[in-house]
N, C-alpha and C positions, 0 to 999 in steps of 0.2 A: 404488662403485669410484672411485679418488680416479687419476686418472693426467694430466699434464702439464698440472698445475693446476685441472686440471674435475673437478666431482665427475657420474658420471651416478648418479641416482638408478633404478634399475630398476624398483623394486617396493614402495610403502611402504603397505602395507592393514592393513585395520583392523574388526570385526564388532562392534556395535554394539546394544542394546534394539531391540525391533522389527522383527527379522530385518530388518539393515540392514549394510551392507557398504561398503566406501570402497576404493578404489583411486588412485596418485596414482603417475605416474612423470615424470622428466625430466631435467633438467642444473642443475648450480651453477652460475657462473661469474665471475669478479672484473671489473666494471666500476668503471674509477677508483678500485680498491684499495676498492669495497663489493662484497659478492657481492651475484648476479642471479638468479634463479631462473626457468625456460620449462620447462612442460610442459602434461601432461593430467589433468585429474582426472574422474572416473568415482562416482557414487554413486548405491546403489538402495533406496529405504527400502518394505519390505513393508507398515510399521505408523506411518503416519508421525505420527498419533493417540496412541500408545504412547512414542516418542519424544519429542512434545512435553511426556504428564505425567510421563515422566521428567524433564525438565530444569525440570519444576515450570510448567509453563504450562496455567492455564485455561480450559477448551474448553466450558464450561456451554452458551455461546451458539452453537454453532455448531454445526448438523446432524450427527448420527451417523454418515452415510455419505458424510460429506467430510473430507479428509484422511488419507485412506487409502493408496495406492501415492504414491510420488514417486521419480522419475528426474532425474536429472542429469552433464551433459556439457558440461564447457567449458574450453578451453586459458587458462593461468594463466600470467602474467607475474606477479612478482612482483621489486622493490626494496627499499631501507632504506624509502625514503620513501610506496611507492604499492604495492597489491596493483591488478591489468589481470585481469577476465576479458572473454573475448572468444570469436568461437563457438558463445556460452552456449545451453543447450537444455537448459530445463527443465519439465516434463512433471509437472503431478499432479490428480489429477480429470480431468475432459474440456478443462482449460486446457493451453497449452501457453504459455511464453514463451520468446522467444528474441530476440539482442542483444547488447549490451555492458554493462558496468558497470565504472569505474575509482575507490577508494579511494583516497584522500590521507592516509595514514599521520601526520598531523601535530596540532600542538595542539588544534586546533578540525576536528570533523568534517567533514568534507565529501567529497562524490562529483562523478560525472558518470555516466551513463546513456541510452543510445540504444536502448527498448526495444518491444516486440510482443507482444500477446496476441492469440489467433487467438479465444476466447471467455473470459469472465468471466460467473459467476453471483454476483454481490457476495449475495444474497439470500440463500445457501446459508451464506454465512460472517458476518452481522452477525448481532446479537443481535433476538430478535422482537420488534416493539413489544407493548408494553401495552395490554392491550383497554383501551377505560374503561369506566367502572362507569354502566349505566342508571339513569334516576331511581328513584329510591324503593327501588334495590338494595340489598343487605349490604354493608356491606364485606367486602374478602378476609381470611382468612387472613391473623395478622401485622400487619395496620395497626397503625398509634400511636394511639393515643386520650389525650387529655387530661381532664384531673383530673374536668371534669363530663362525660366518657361521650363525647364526640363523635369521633368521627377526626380525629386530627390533621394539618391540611393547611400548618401555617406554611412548615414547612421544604420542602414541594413548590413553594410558589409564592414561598418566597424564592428558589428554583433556579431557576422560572421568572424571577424576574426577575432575576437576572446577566445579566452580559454575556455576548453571546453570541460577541463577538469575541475571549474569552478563551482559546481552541483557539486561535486564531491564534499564542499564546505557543509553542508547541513550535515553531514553525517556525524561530523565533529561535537555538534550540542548537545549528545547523549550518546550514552552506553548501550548495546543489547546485545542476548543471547535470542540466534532463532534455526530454528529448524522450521519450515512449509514444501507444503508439497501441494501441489496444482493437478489433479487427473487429465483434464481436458482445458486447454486454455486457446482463445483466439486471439492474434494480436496482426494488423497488418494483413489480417485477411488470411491469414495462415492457421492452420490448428497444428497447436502444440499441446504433444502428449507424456503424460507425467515427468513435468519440471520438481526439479526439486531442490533447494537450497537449505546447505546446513553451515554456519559462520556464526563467528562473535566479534561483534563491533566494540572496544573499547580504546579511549581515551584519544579516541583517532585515526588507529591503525582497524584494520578489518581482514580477518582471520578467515579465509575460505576453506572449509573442509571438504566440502561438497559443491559446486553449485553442475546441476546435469540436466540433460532434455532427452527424453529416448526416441523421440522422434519431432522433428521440424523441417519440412521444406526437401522431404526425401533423407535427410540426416541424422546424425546425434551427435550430442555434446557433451564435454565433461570440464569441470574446470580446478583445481586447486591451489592452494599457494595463500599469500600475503600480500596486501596493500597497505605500505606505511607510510603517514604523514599526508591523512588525507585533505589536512587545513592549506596544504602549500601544493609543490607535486608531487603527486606521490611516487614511491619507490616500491617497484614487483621486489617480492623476494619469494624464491619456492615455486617461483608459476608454473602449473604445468599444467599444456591444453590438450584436448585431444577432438580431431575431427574424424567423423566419417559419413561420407555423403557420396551420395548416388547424382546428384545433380547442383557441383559447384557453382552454376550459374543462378541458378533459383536460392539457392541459400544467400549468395554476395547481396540478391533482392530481397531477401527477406530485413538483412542486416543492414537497407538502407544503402550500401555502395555500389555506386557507378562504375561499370565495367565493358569493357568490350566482352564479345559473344568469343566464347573458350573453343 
């Protein structure tokens, strides 16, 4: 309905793969000769599995009975320049998060994000690691073998040796500001209790005010400081760590390093 300049939106839904449904109601309206956009949107996906390989995303790694239902509820501000959710409450698995998140519609990507998870099982959604192979075993299925019969190991241990501060590159293709916080998270078989990260990533550099664990692996963590020049290698400025742990051995395992027994 379009009347004395506002448009109200009533009703604008939509059904979708995956027995999945959208609803989205609310108001136009002309600020400074751009329209504005406030309301609610509403979405409930049965099969959210189904969904994703419809829009062609690869699920190999990730547990069959995760990604299943997803809910969602959160009031939408929307401008030329910025999409605002706010409200946000979204629900799928035994996670739930809920928060803000505001989009900068402009050249170069960037957000901000003020957000909560009540639990995270990270383990259910990464990929499994690689058993390795015991001495004197076959190789698997598929291995590369070179011209005299051996399994070919070049290109495993040239991968091993790159850099490893190479992932640090995506962080380069966009801006943000975030604050999250984790109550309960499992990673590596471990539970991790109230993580929480507060940083701002711009133009490369990544600004740690915060990042903490109050508890991991008999531990806690804190971390603060600067990483600059995350497209190349980066340079700490400000680092300042802090450990304390009841059992440096189980932490070294958590953290994936190899060690003798302390």
């Amino acid at each position: 309905e379009l009347a004395s300049g506002e448009i109200t939106l009533s009703q604008l839904s939509a059904q979708f793969p995956g027995g999945s449904d959208m609803a989205l109601f609310g108001f136009v309206t002309m600020t400074k000769g751009k329209p504005r956009f406030e309301g609610e949107l509403e979405t409930t996906v049965n099969d959210f599995r189904g969904v994703l390989r419809w829009l062609g995303t690869d699920l190999d790694g990730v547990s069959p009975d995760r990604l299943r239902k997803l809910t969602l509820a959160t009031r939408v501000t929307a401008g030329s320049e910025y999409v605002q959710l706010t409200g946000l409450d979204l629900q799928f698995d035994s996670s739930r998060l809920t928060g803000g998140v505001t989009v900068a519609l402009t050249g170069r990507p960037s957000f901000g994000a003020d957000i909560a998870f009540n639990r995270l099982n990270l383990d259910a959604y990464l990929p499994k690691p690689e058993q390795k192979a015991k001495p004197g075993g076959k190789a698997k299925a598929g291995a590369k073998t070179t011209p005299g019969g051996k399994a070919g190991g070049n290109e495993t241990k040239a991968a091993k040796r790159a850099n490893p501060l190479e992932a640090f590159k995506i962080l380069t293709g966009f801006d943000a500001n975030l604050k999250a916080r984790v109550k309960a998270l499992t990673f590596r078989g471990n539970a991790v209790k109230n993580a929480f990260f507060d940083g701002t990533l711009y133009n490369g550099d990544l600004e740690i005010r915060r990042l903490s664990v109050s508890q991991v692996a008999e531990s806690s963590l804190s971390l603060s400081g600067a990483l600059k020049g995350l497209g190349g290698t980066p340079k700490a400025s400000g680092l300042t760590f802090k450990v304390v742990s009841g059992d440096v051995q189980r932490l070294l395992g958590f953290a994936g390093v190899d060690s003798p027994a302390l």
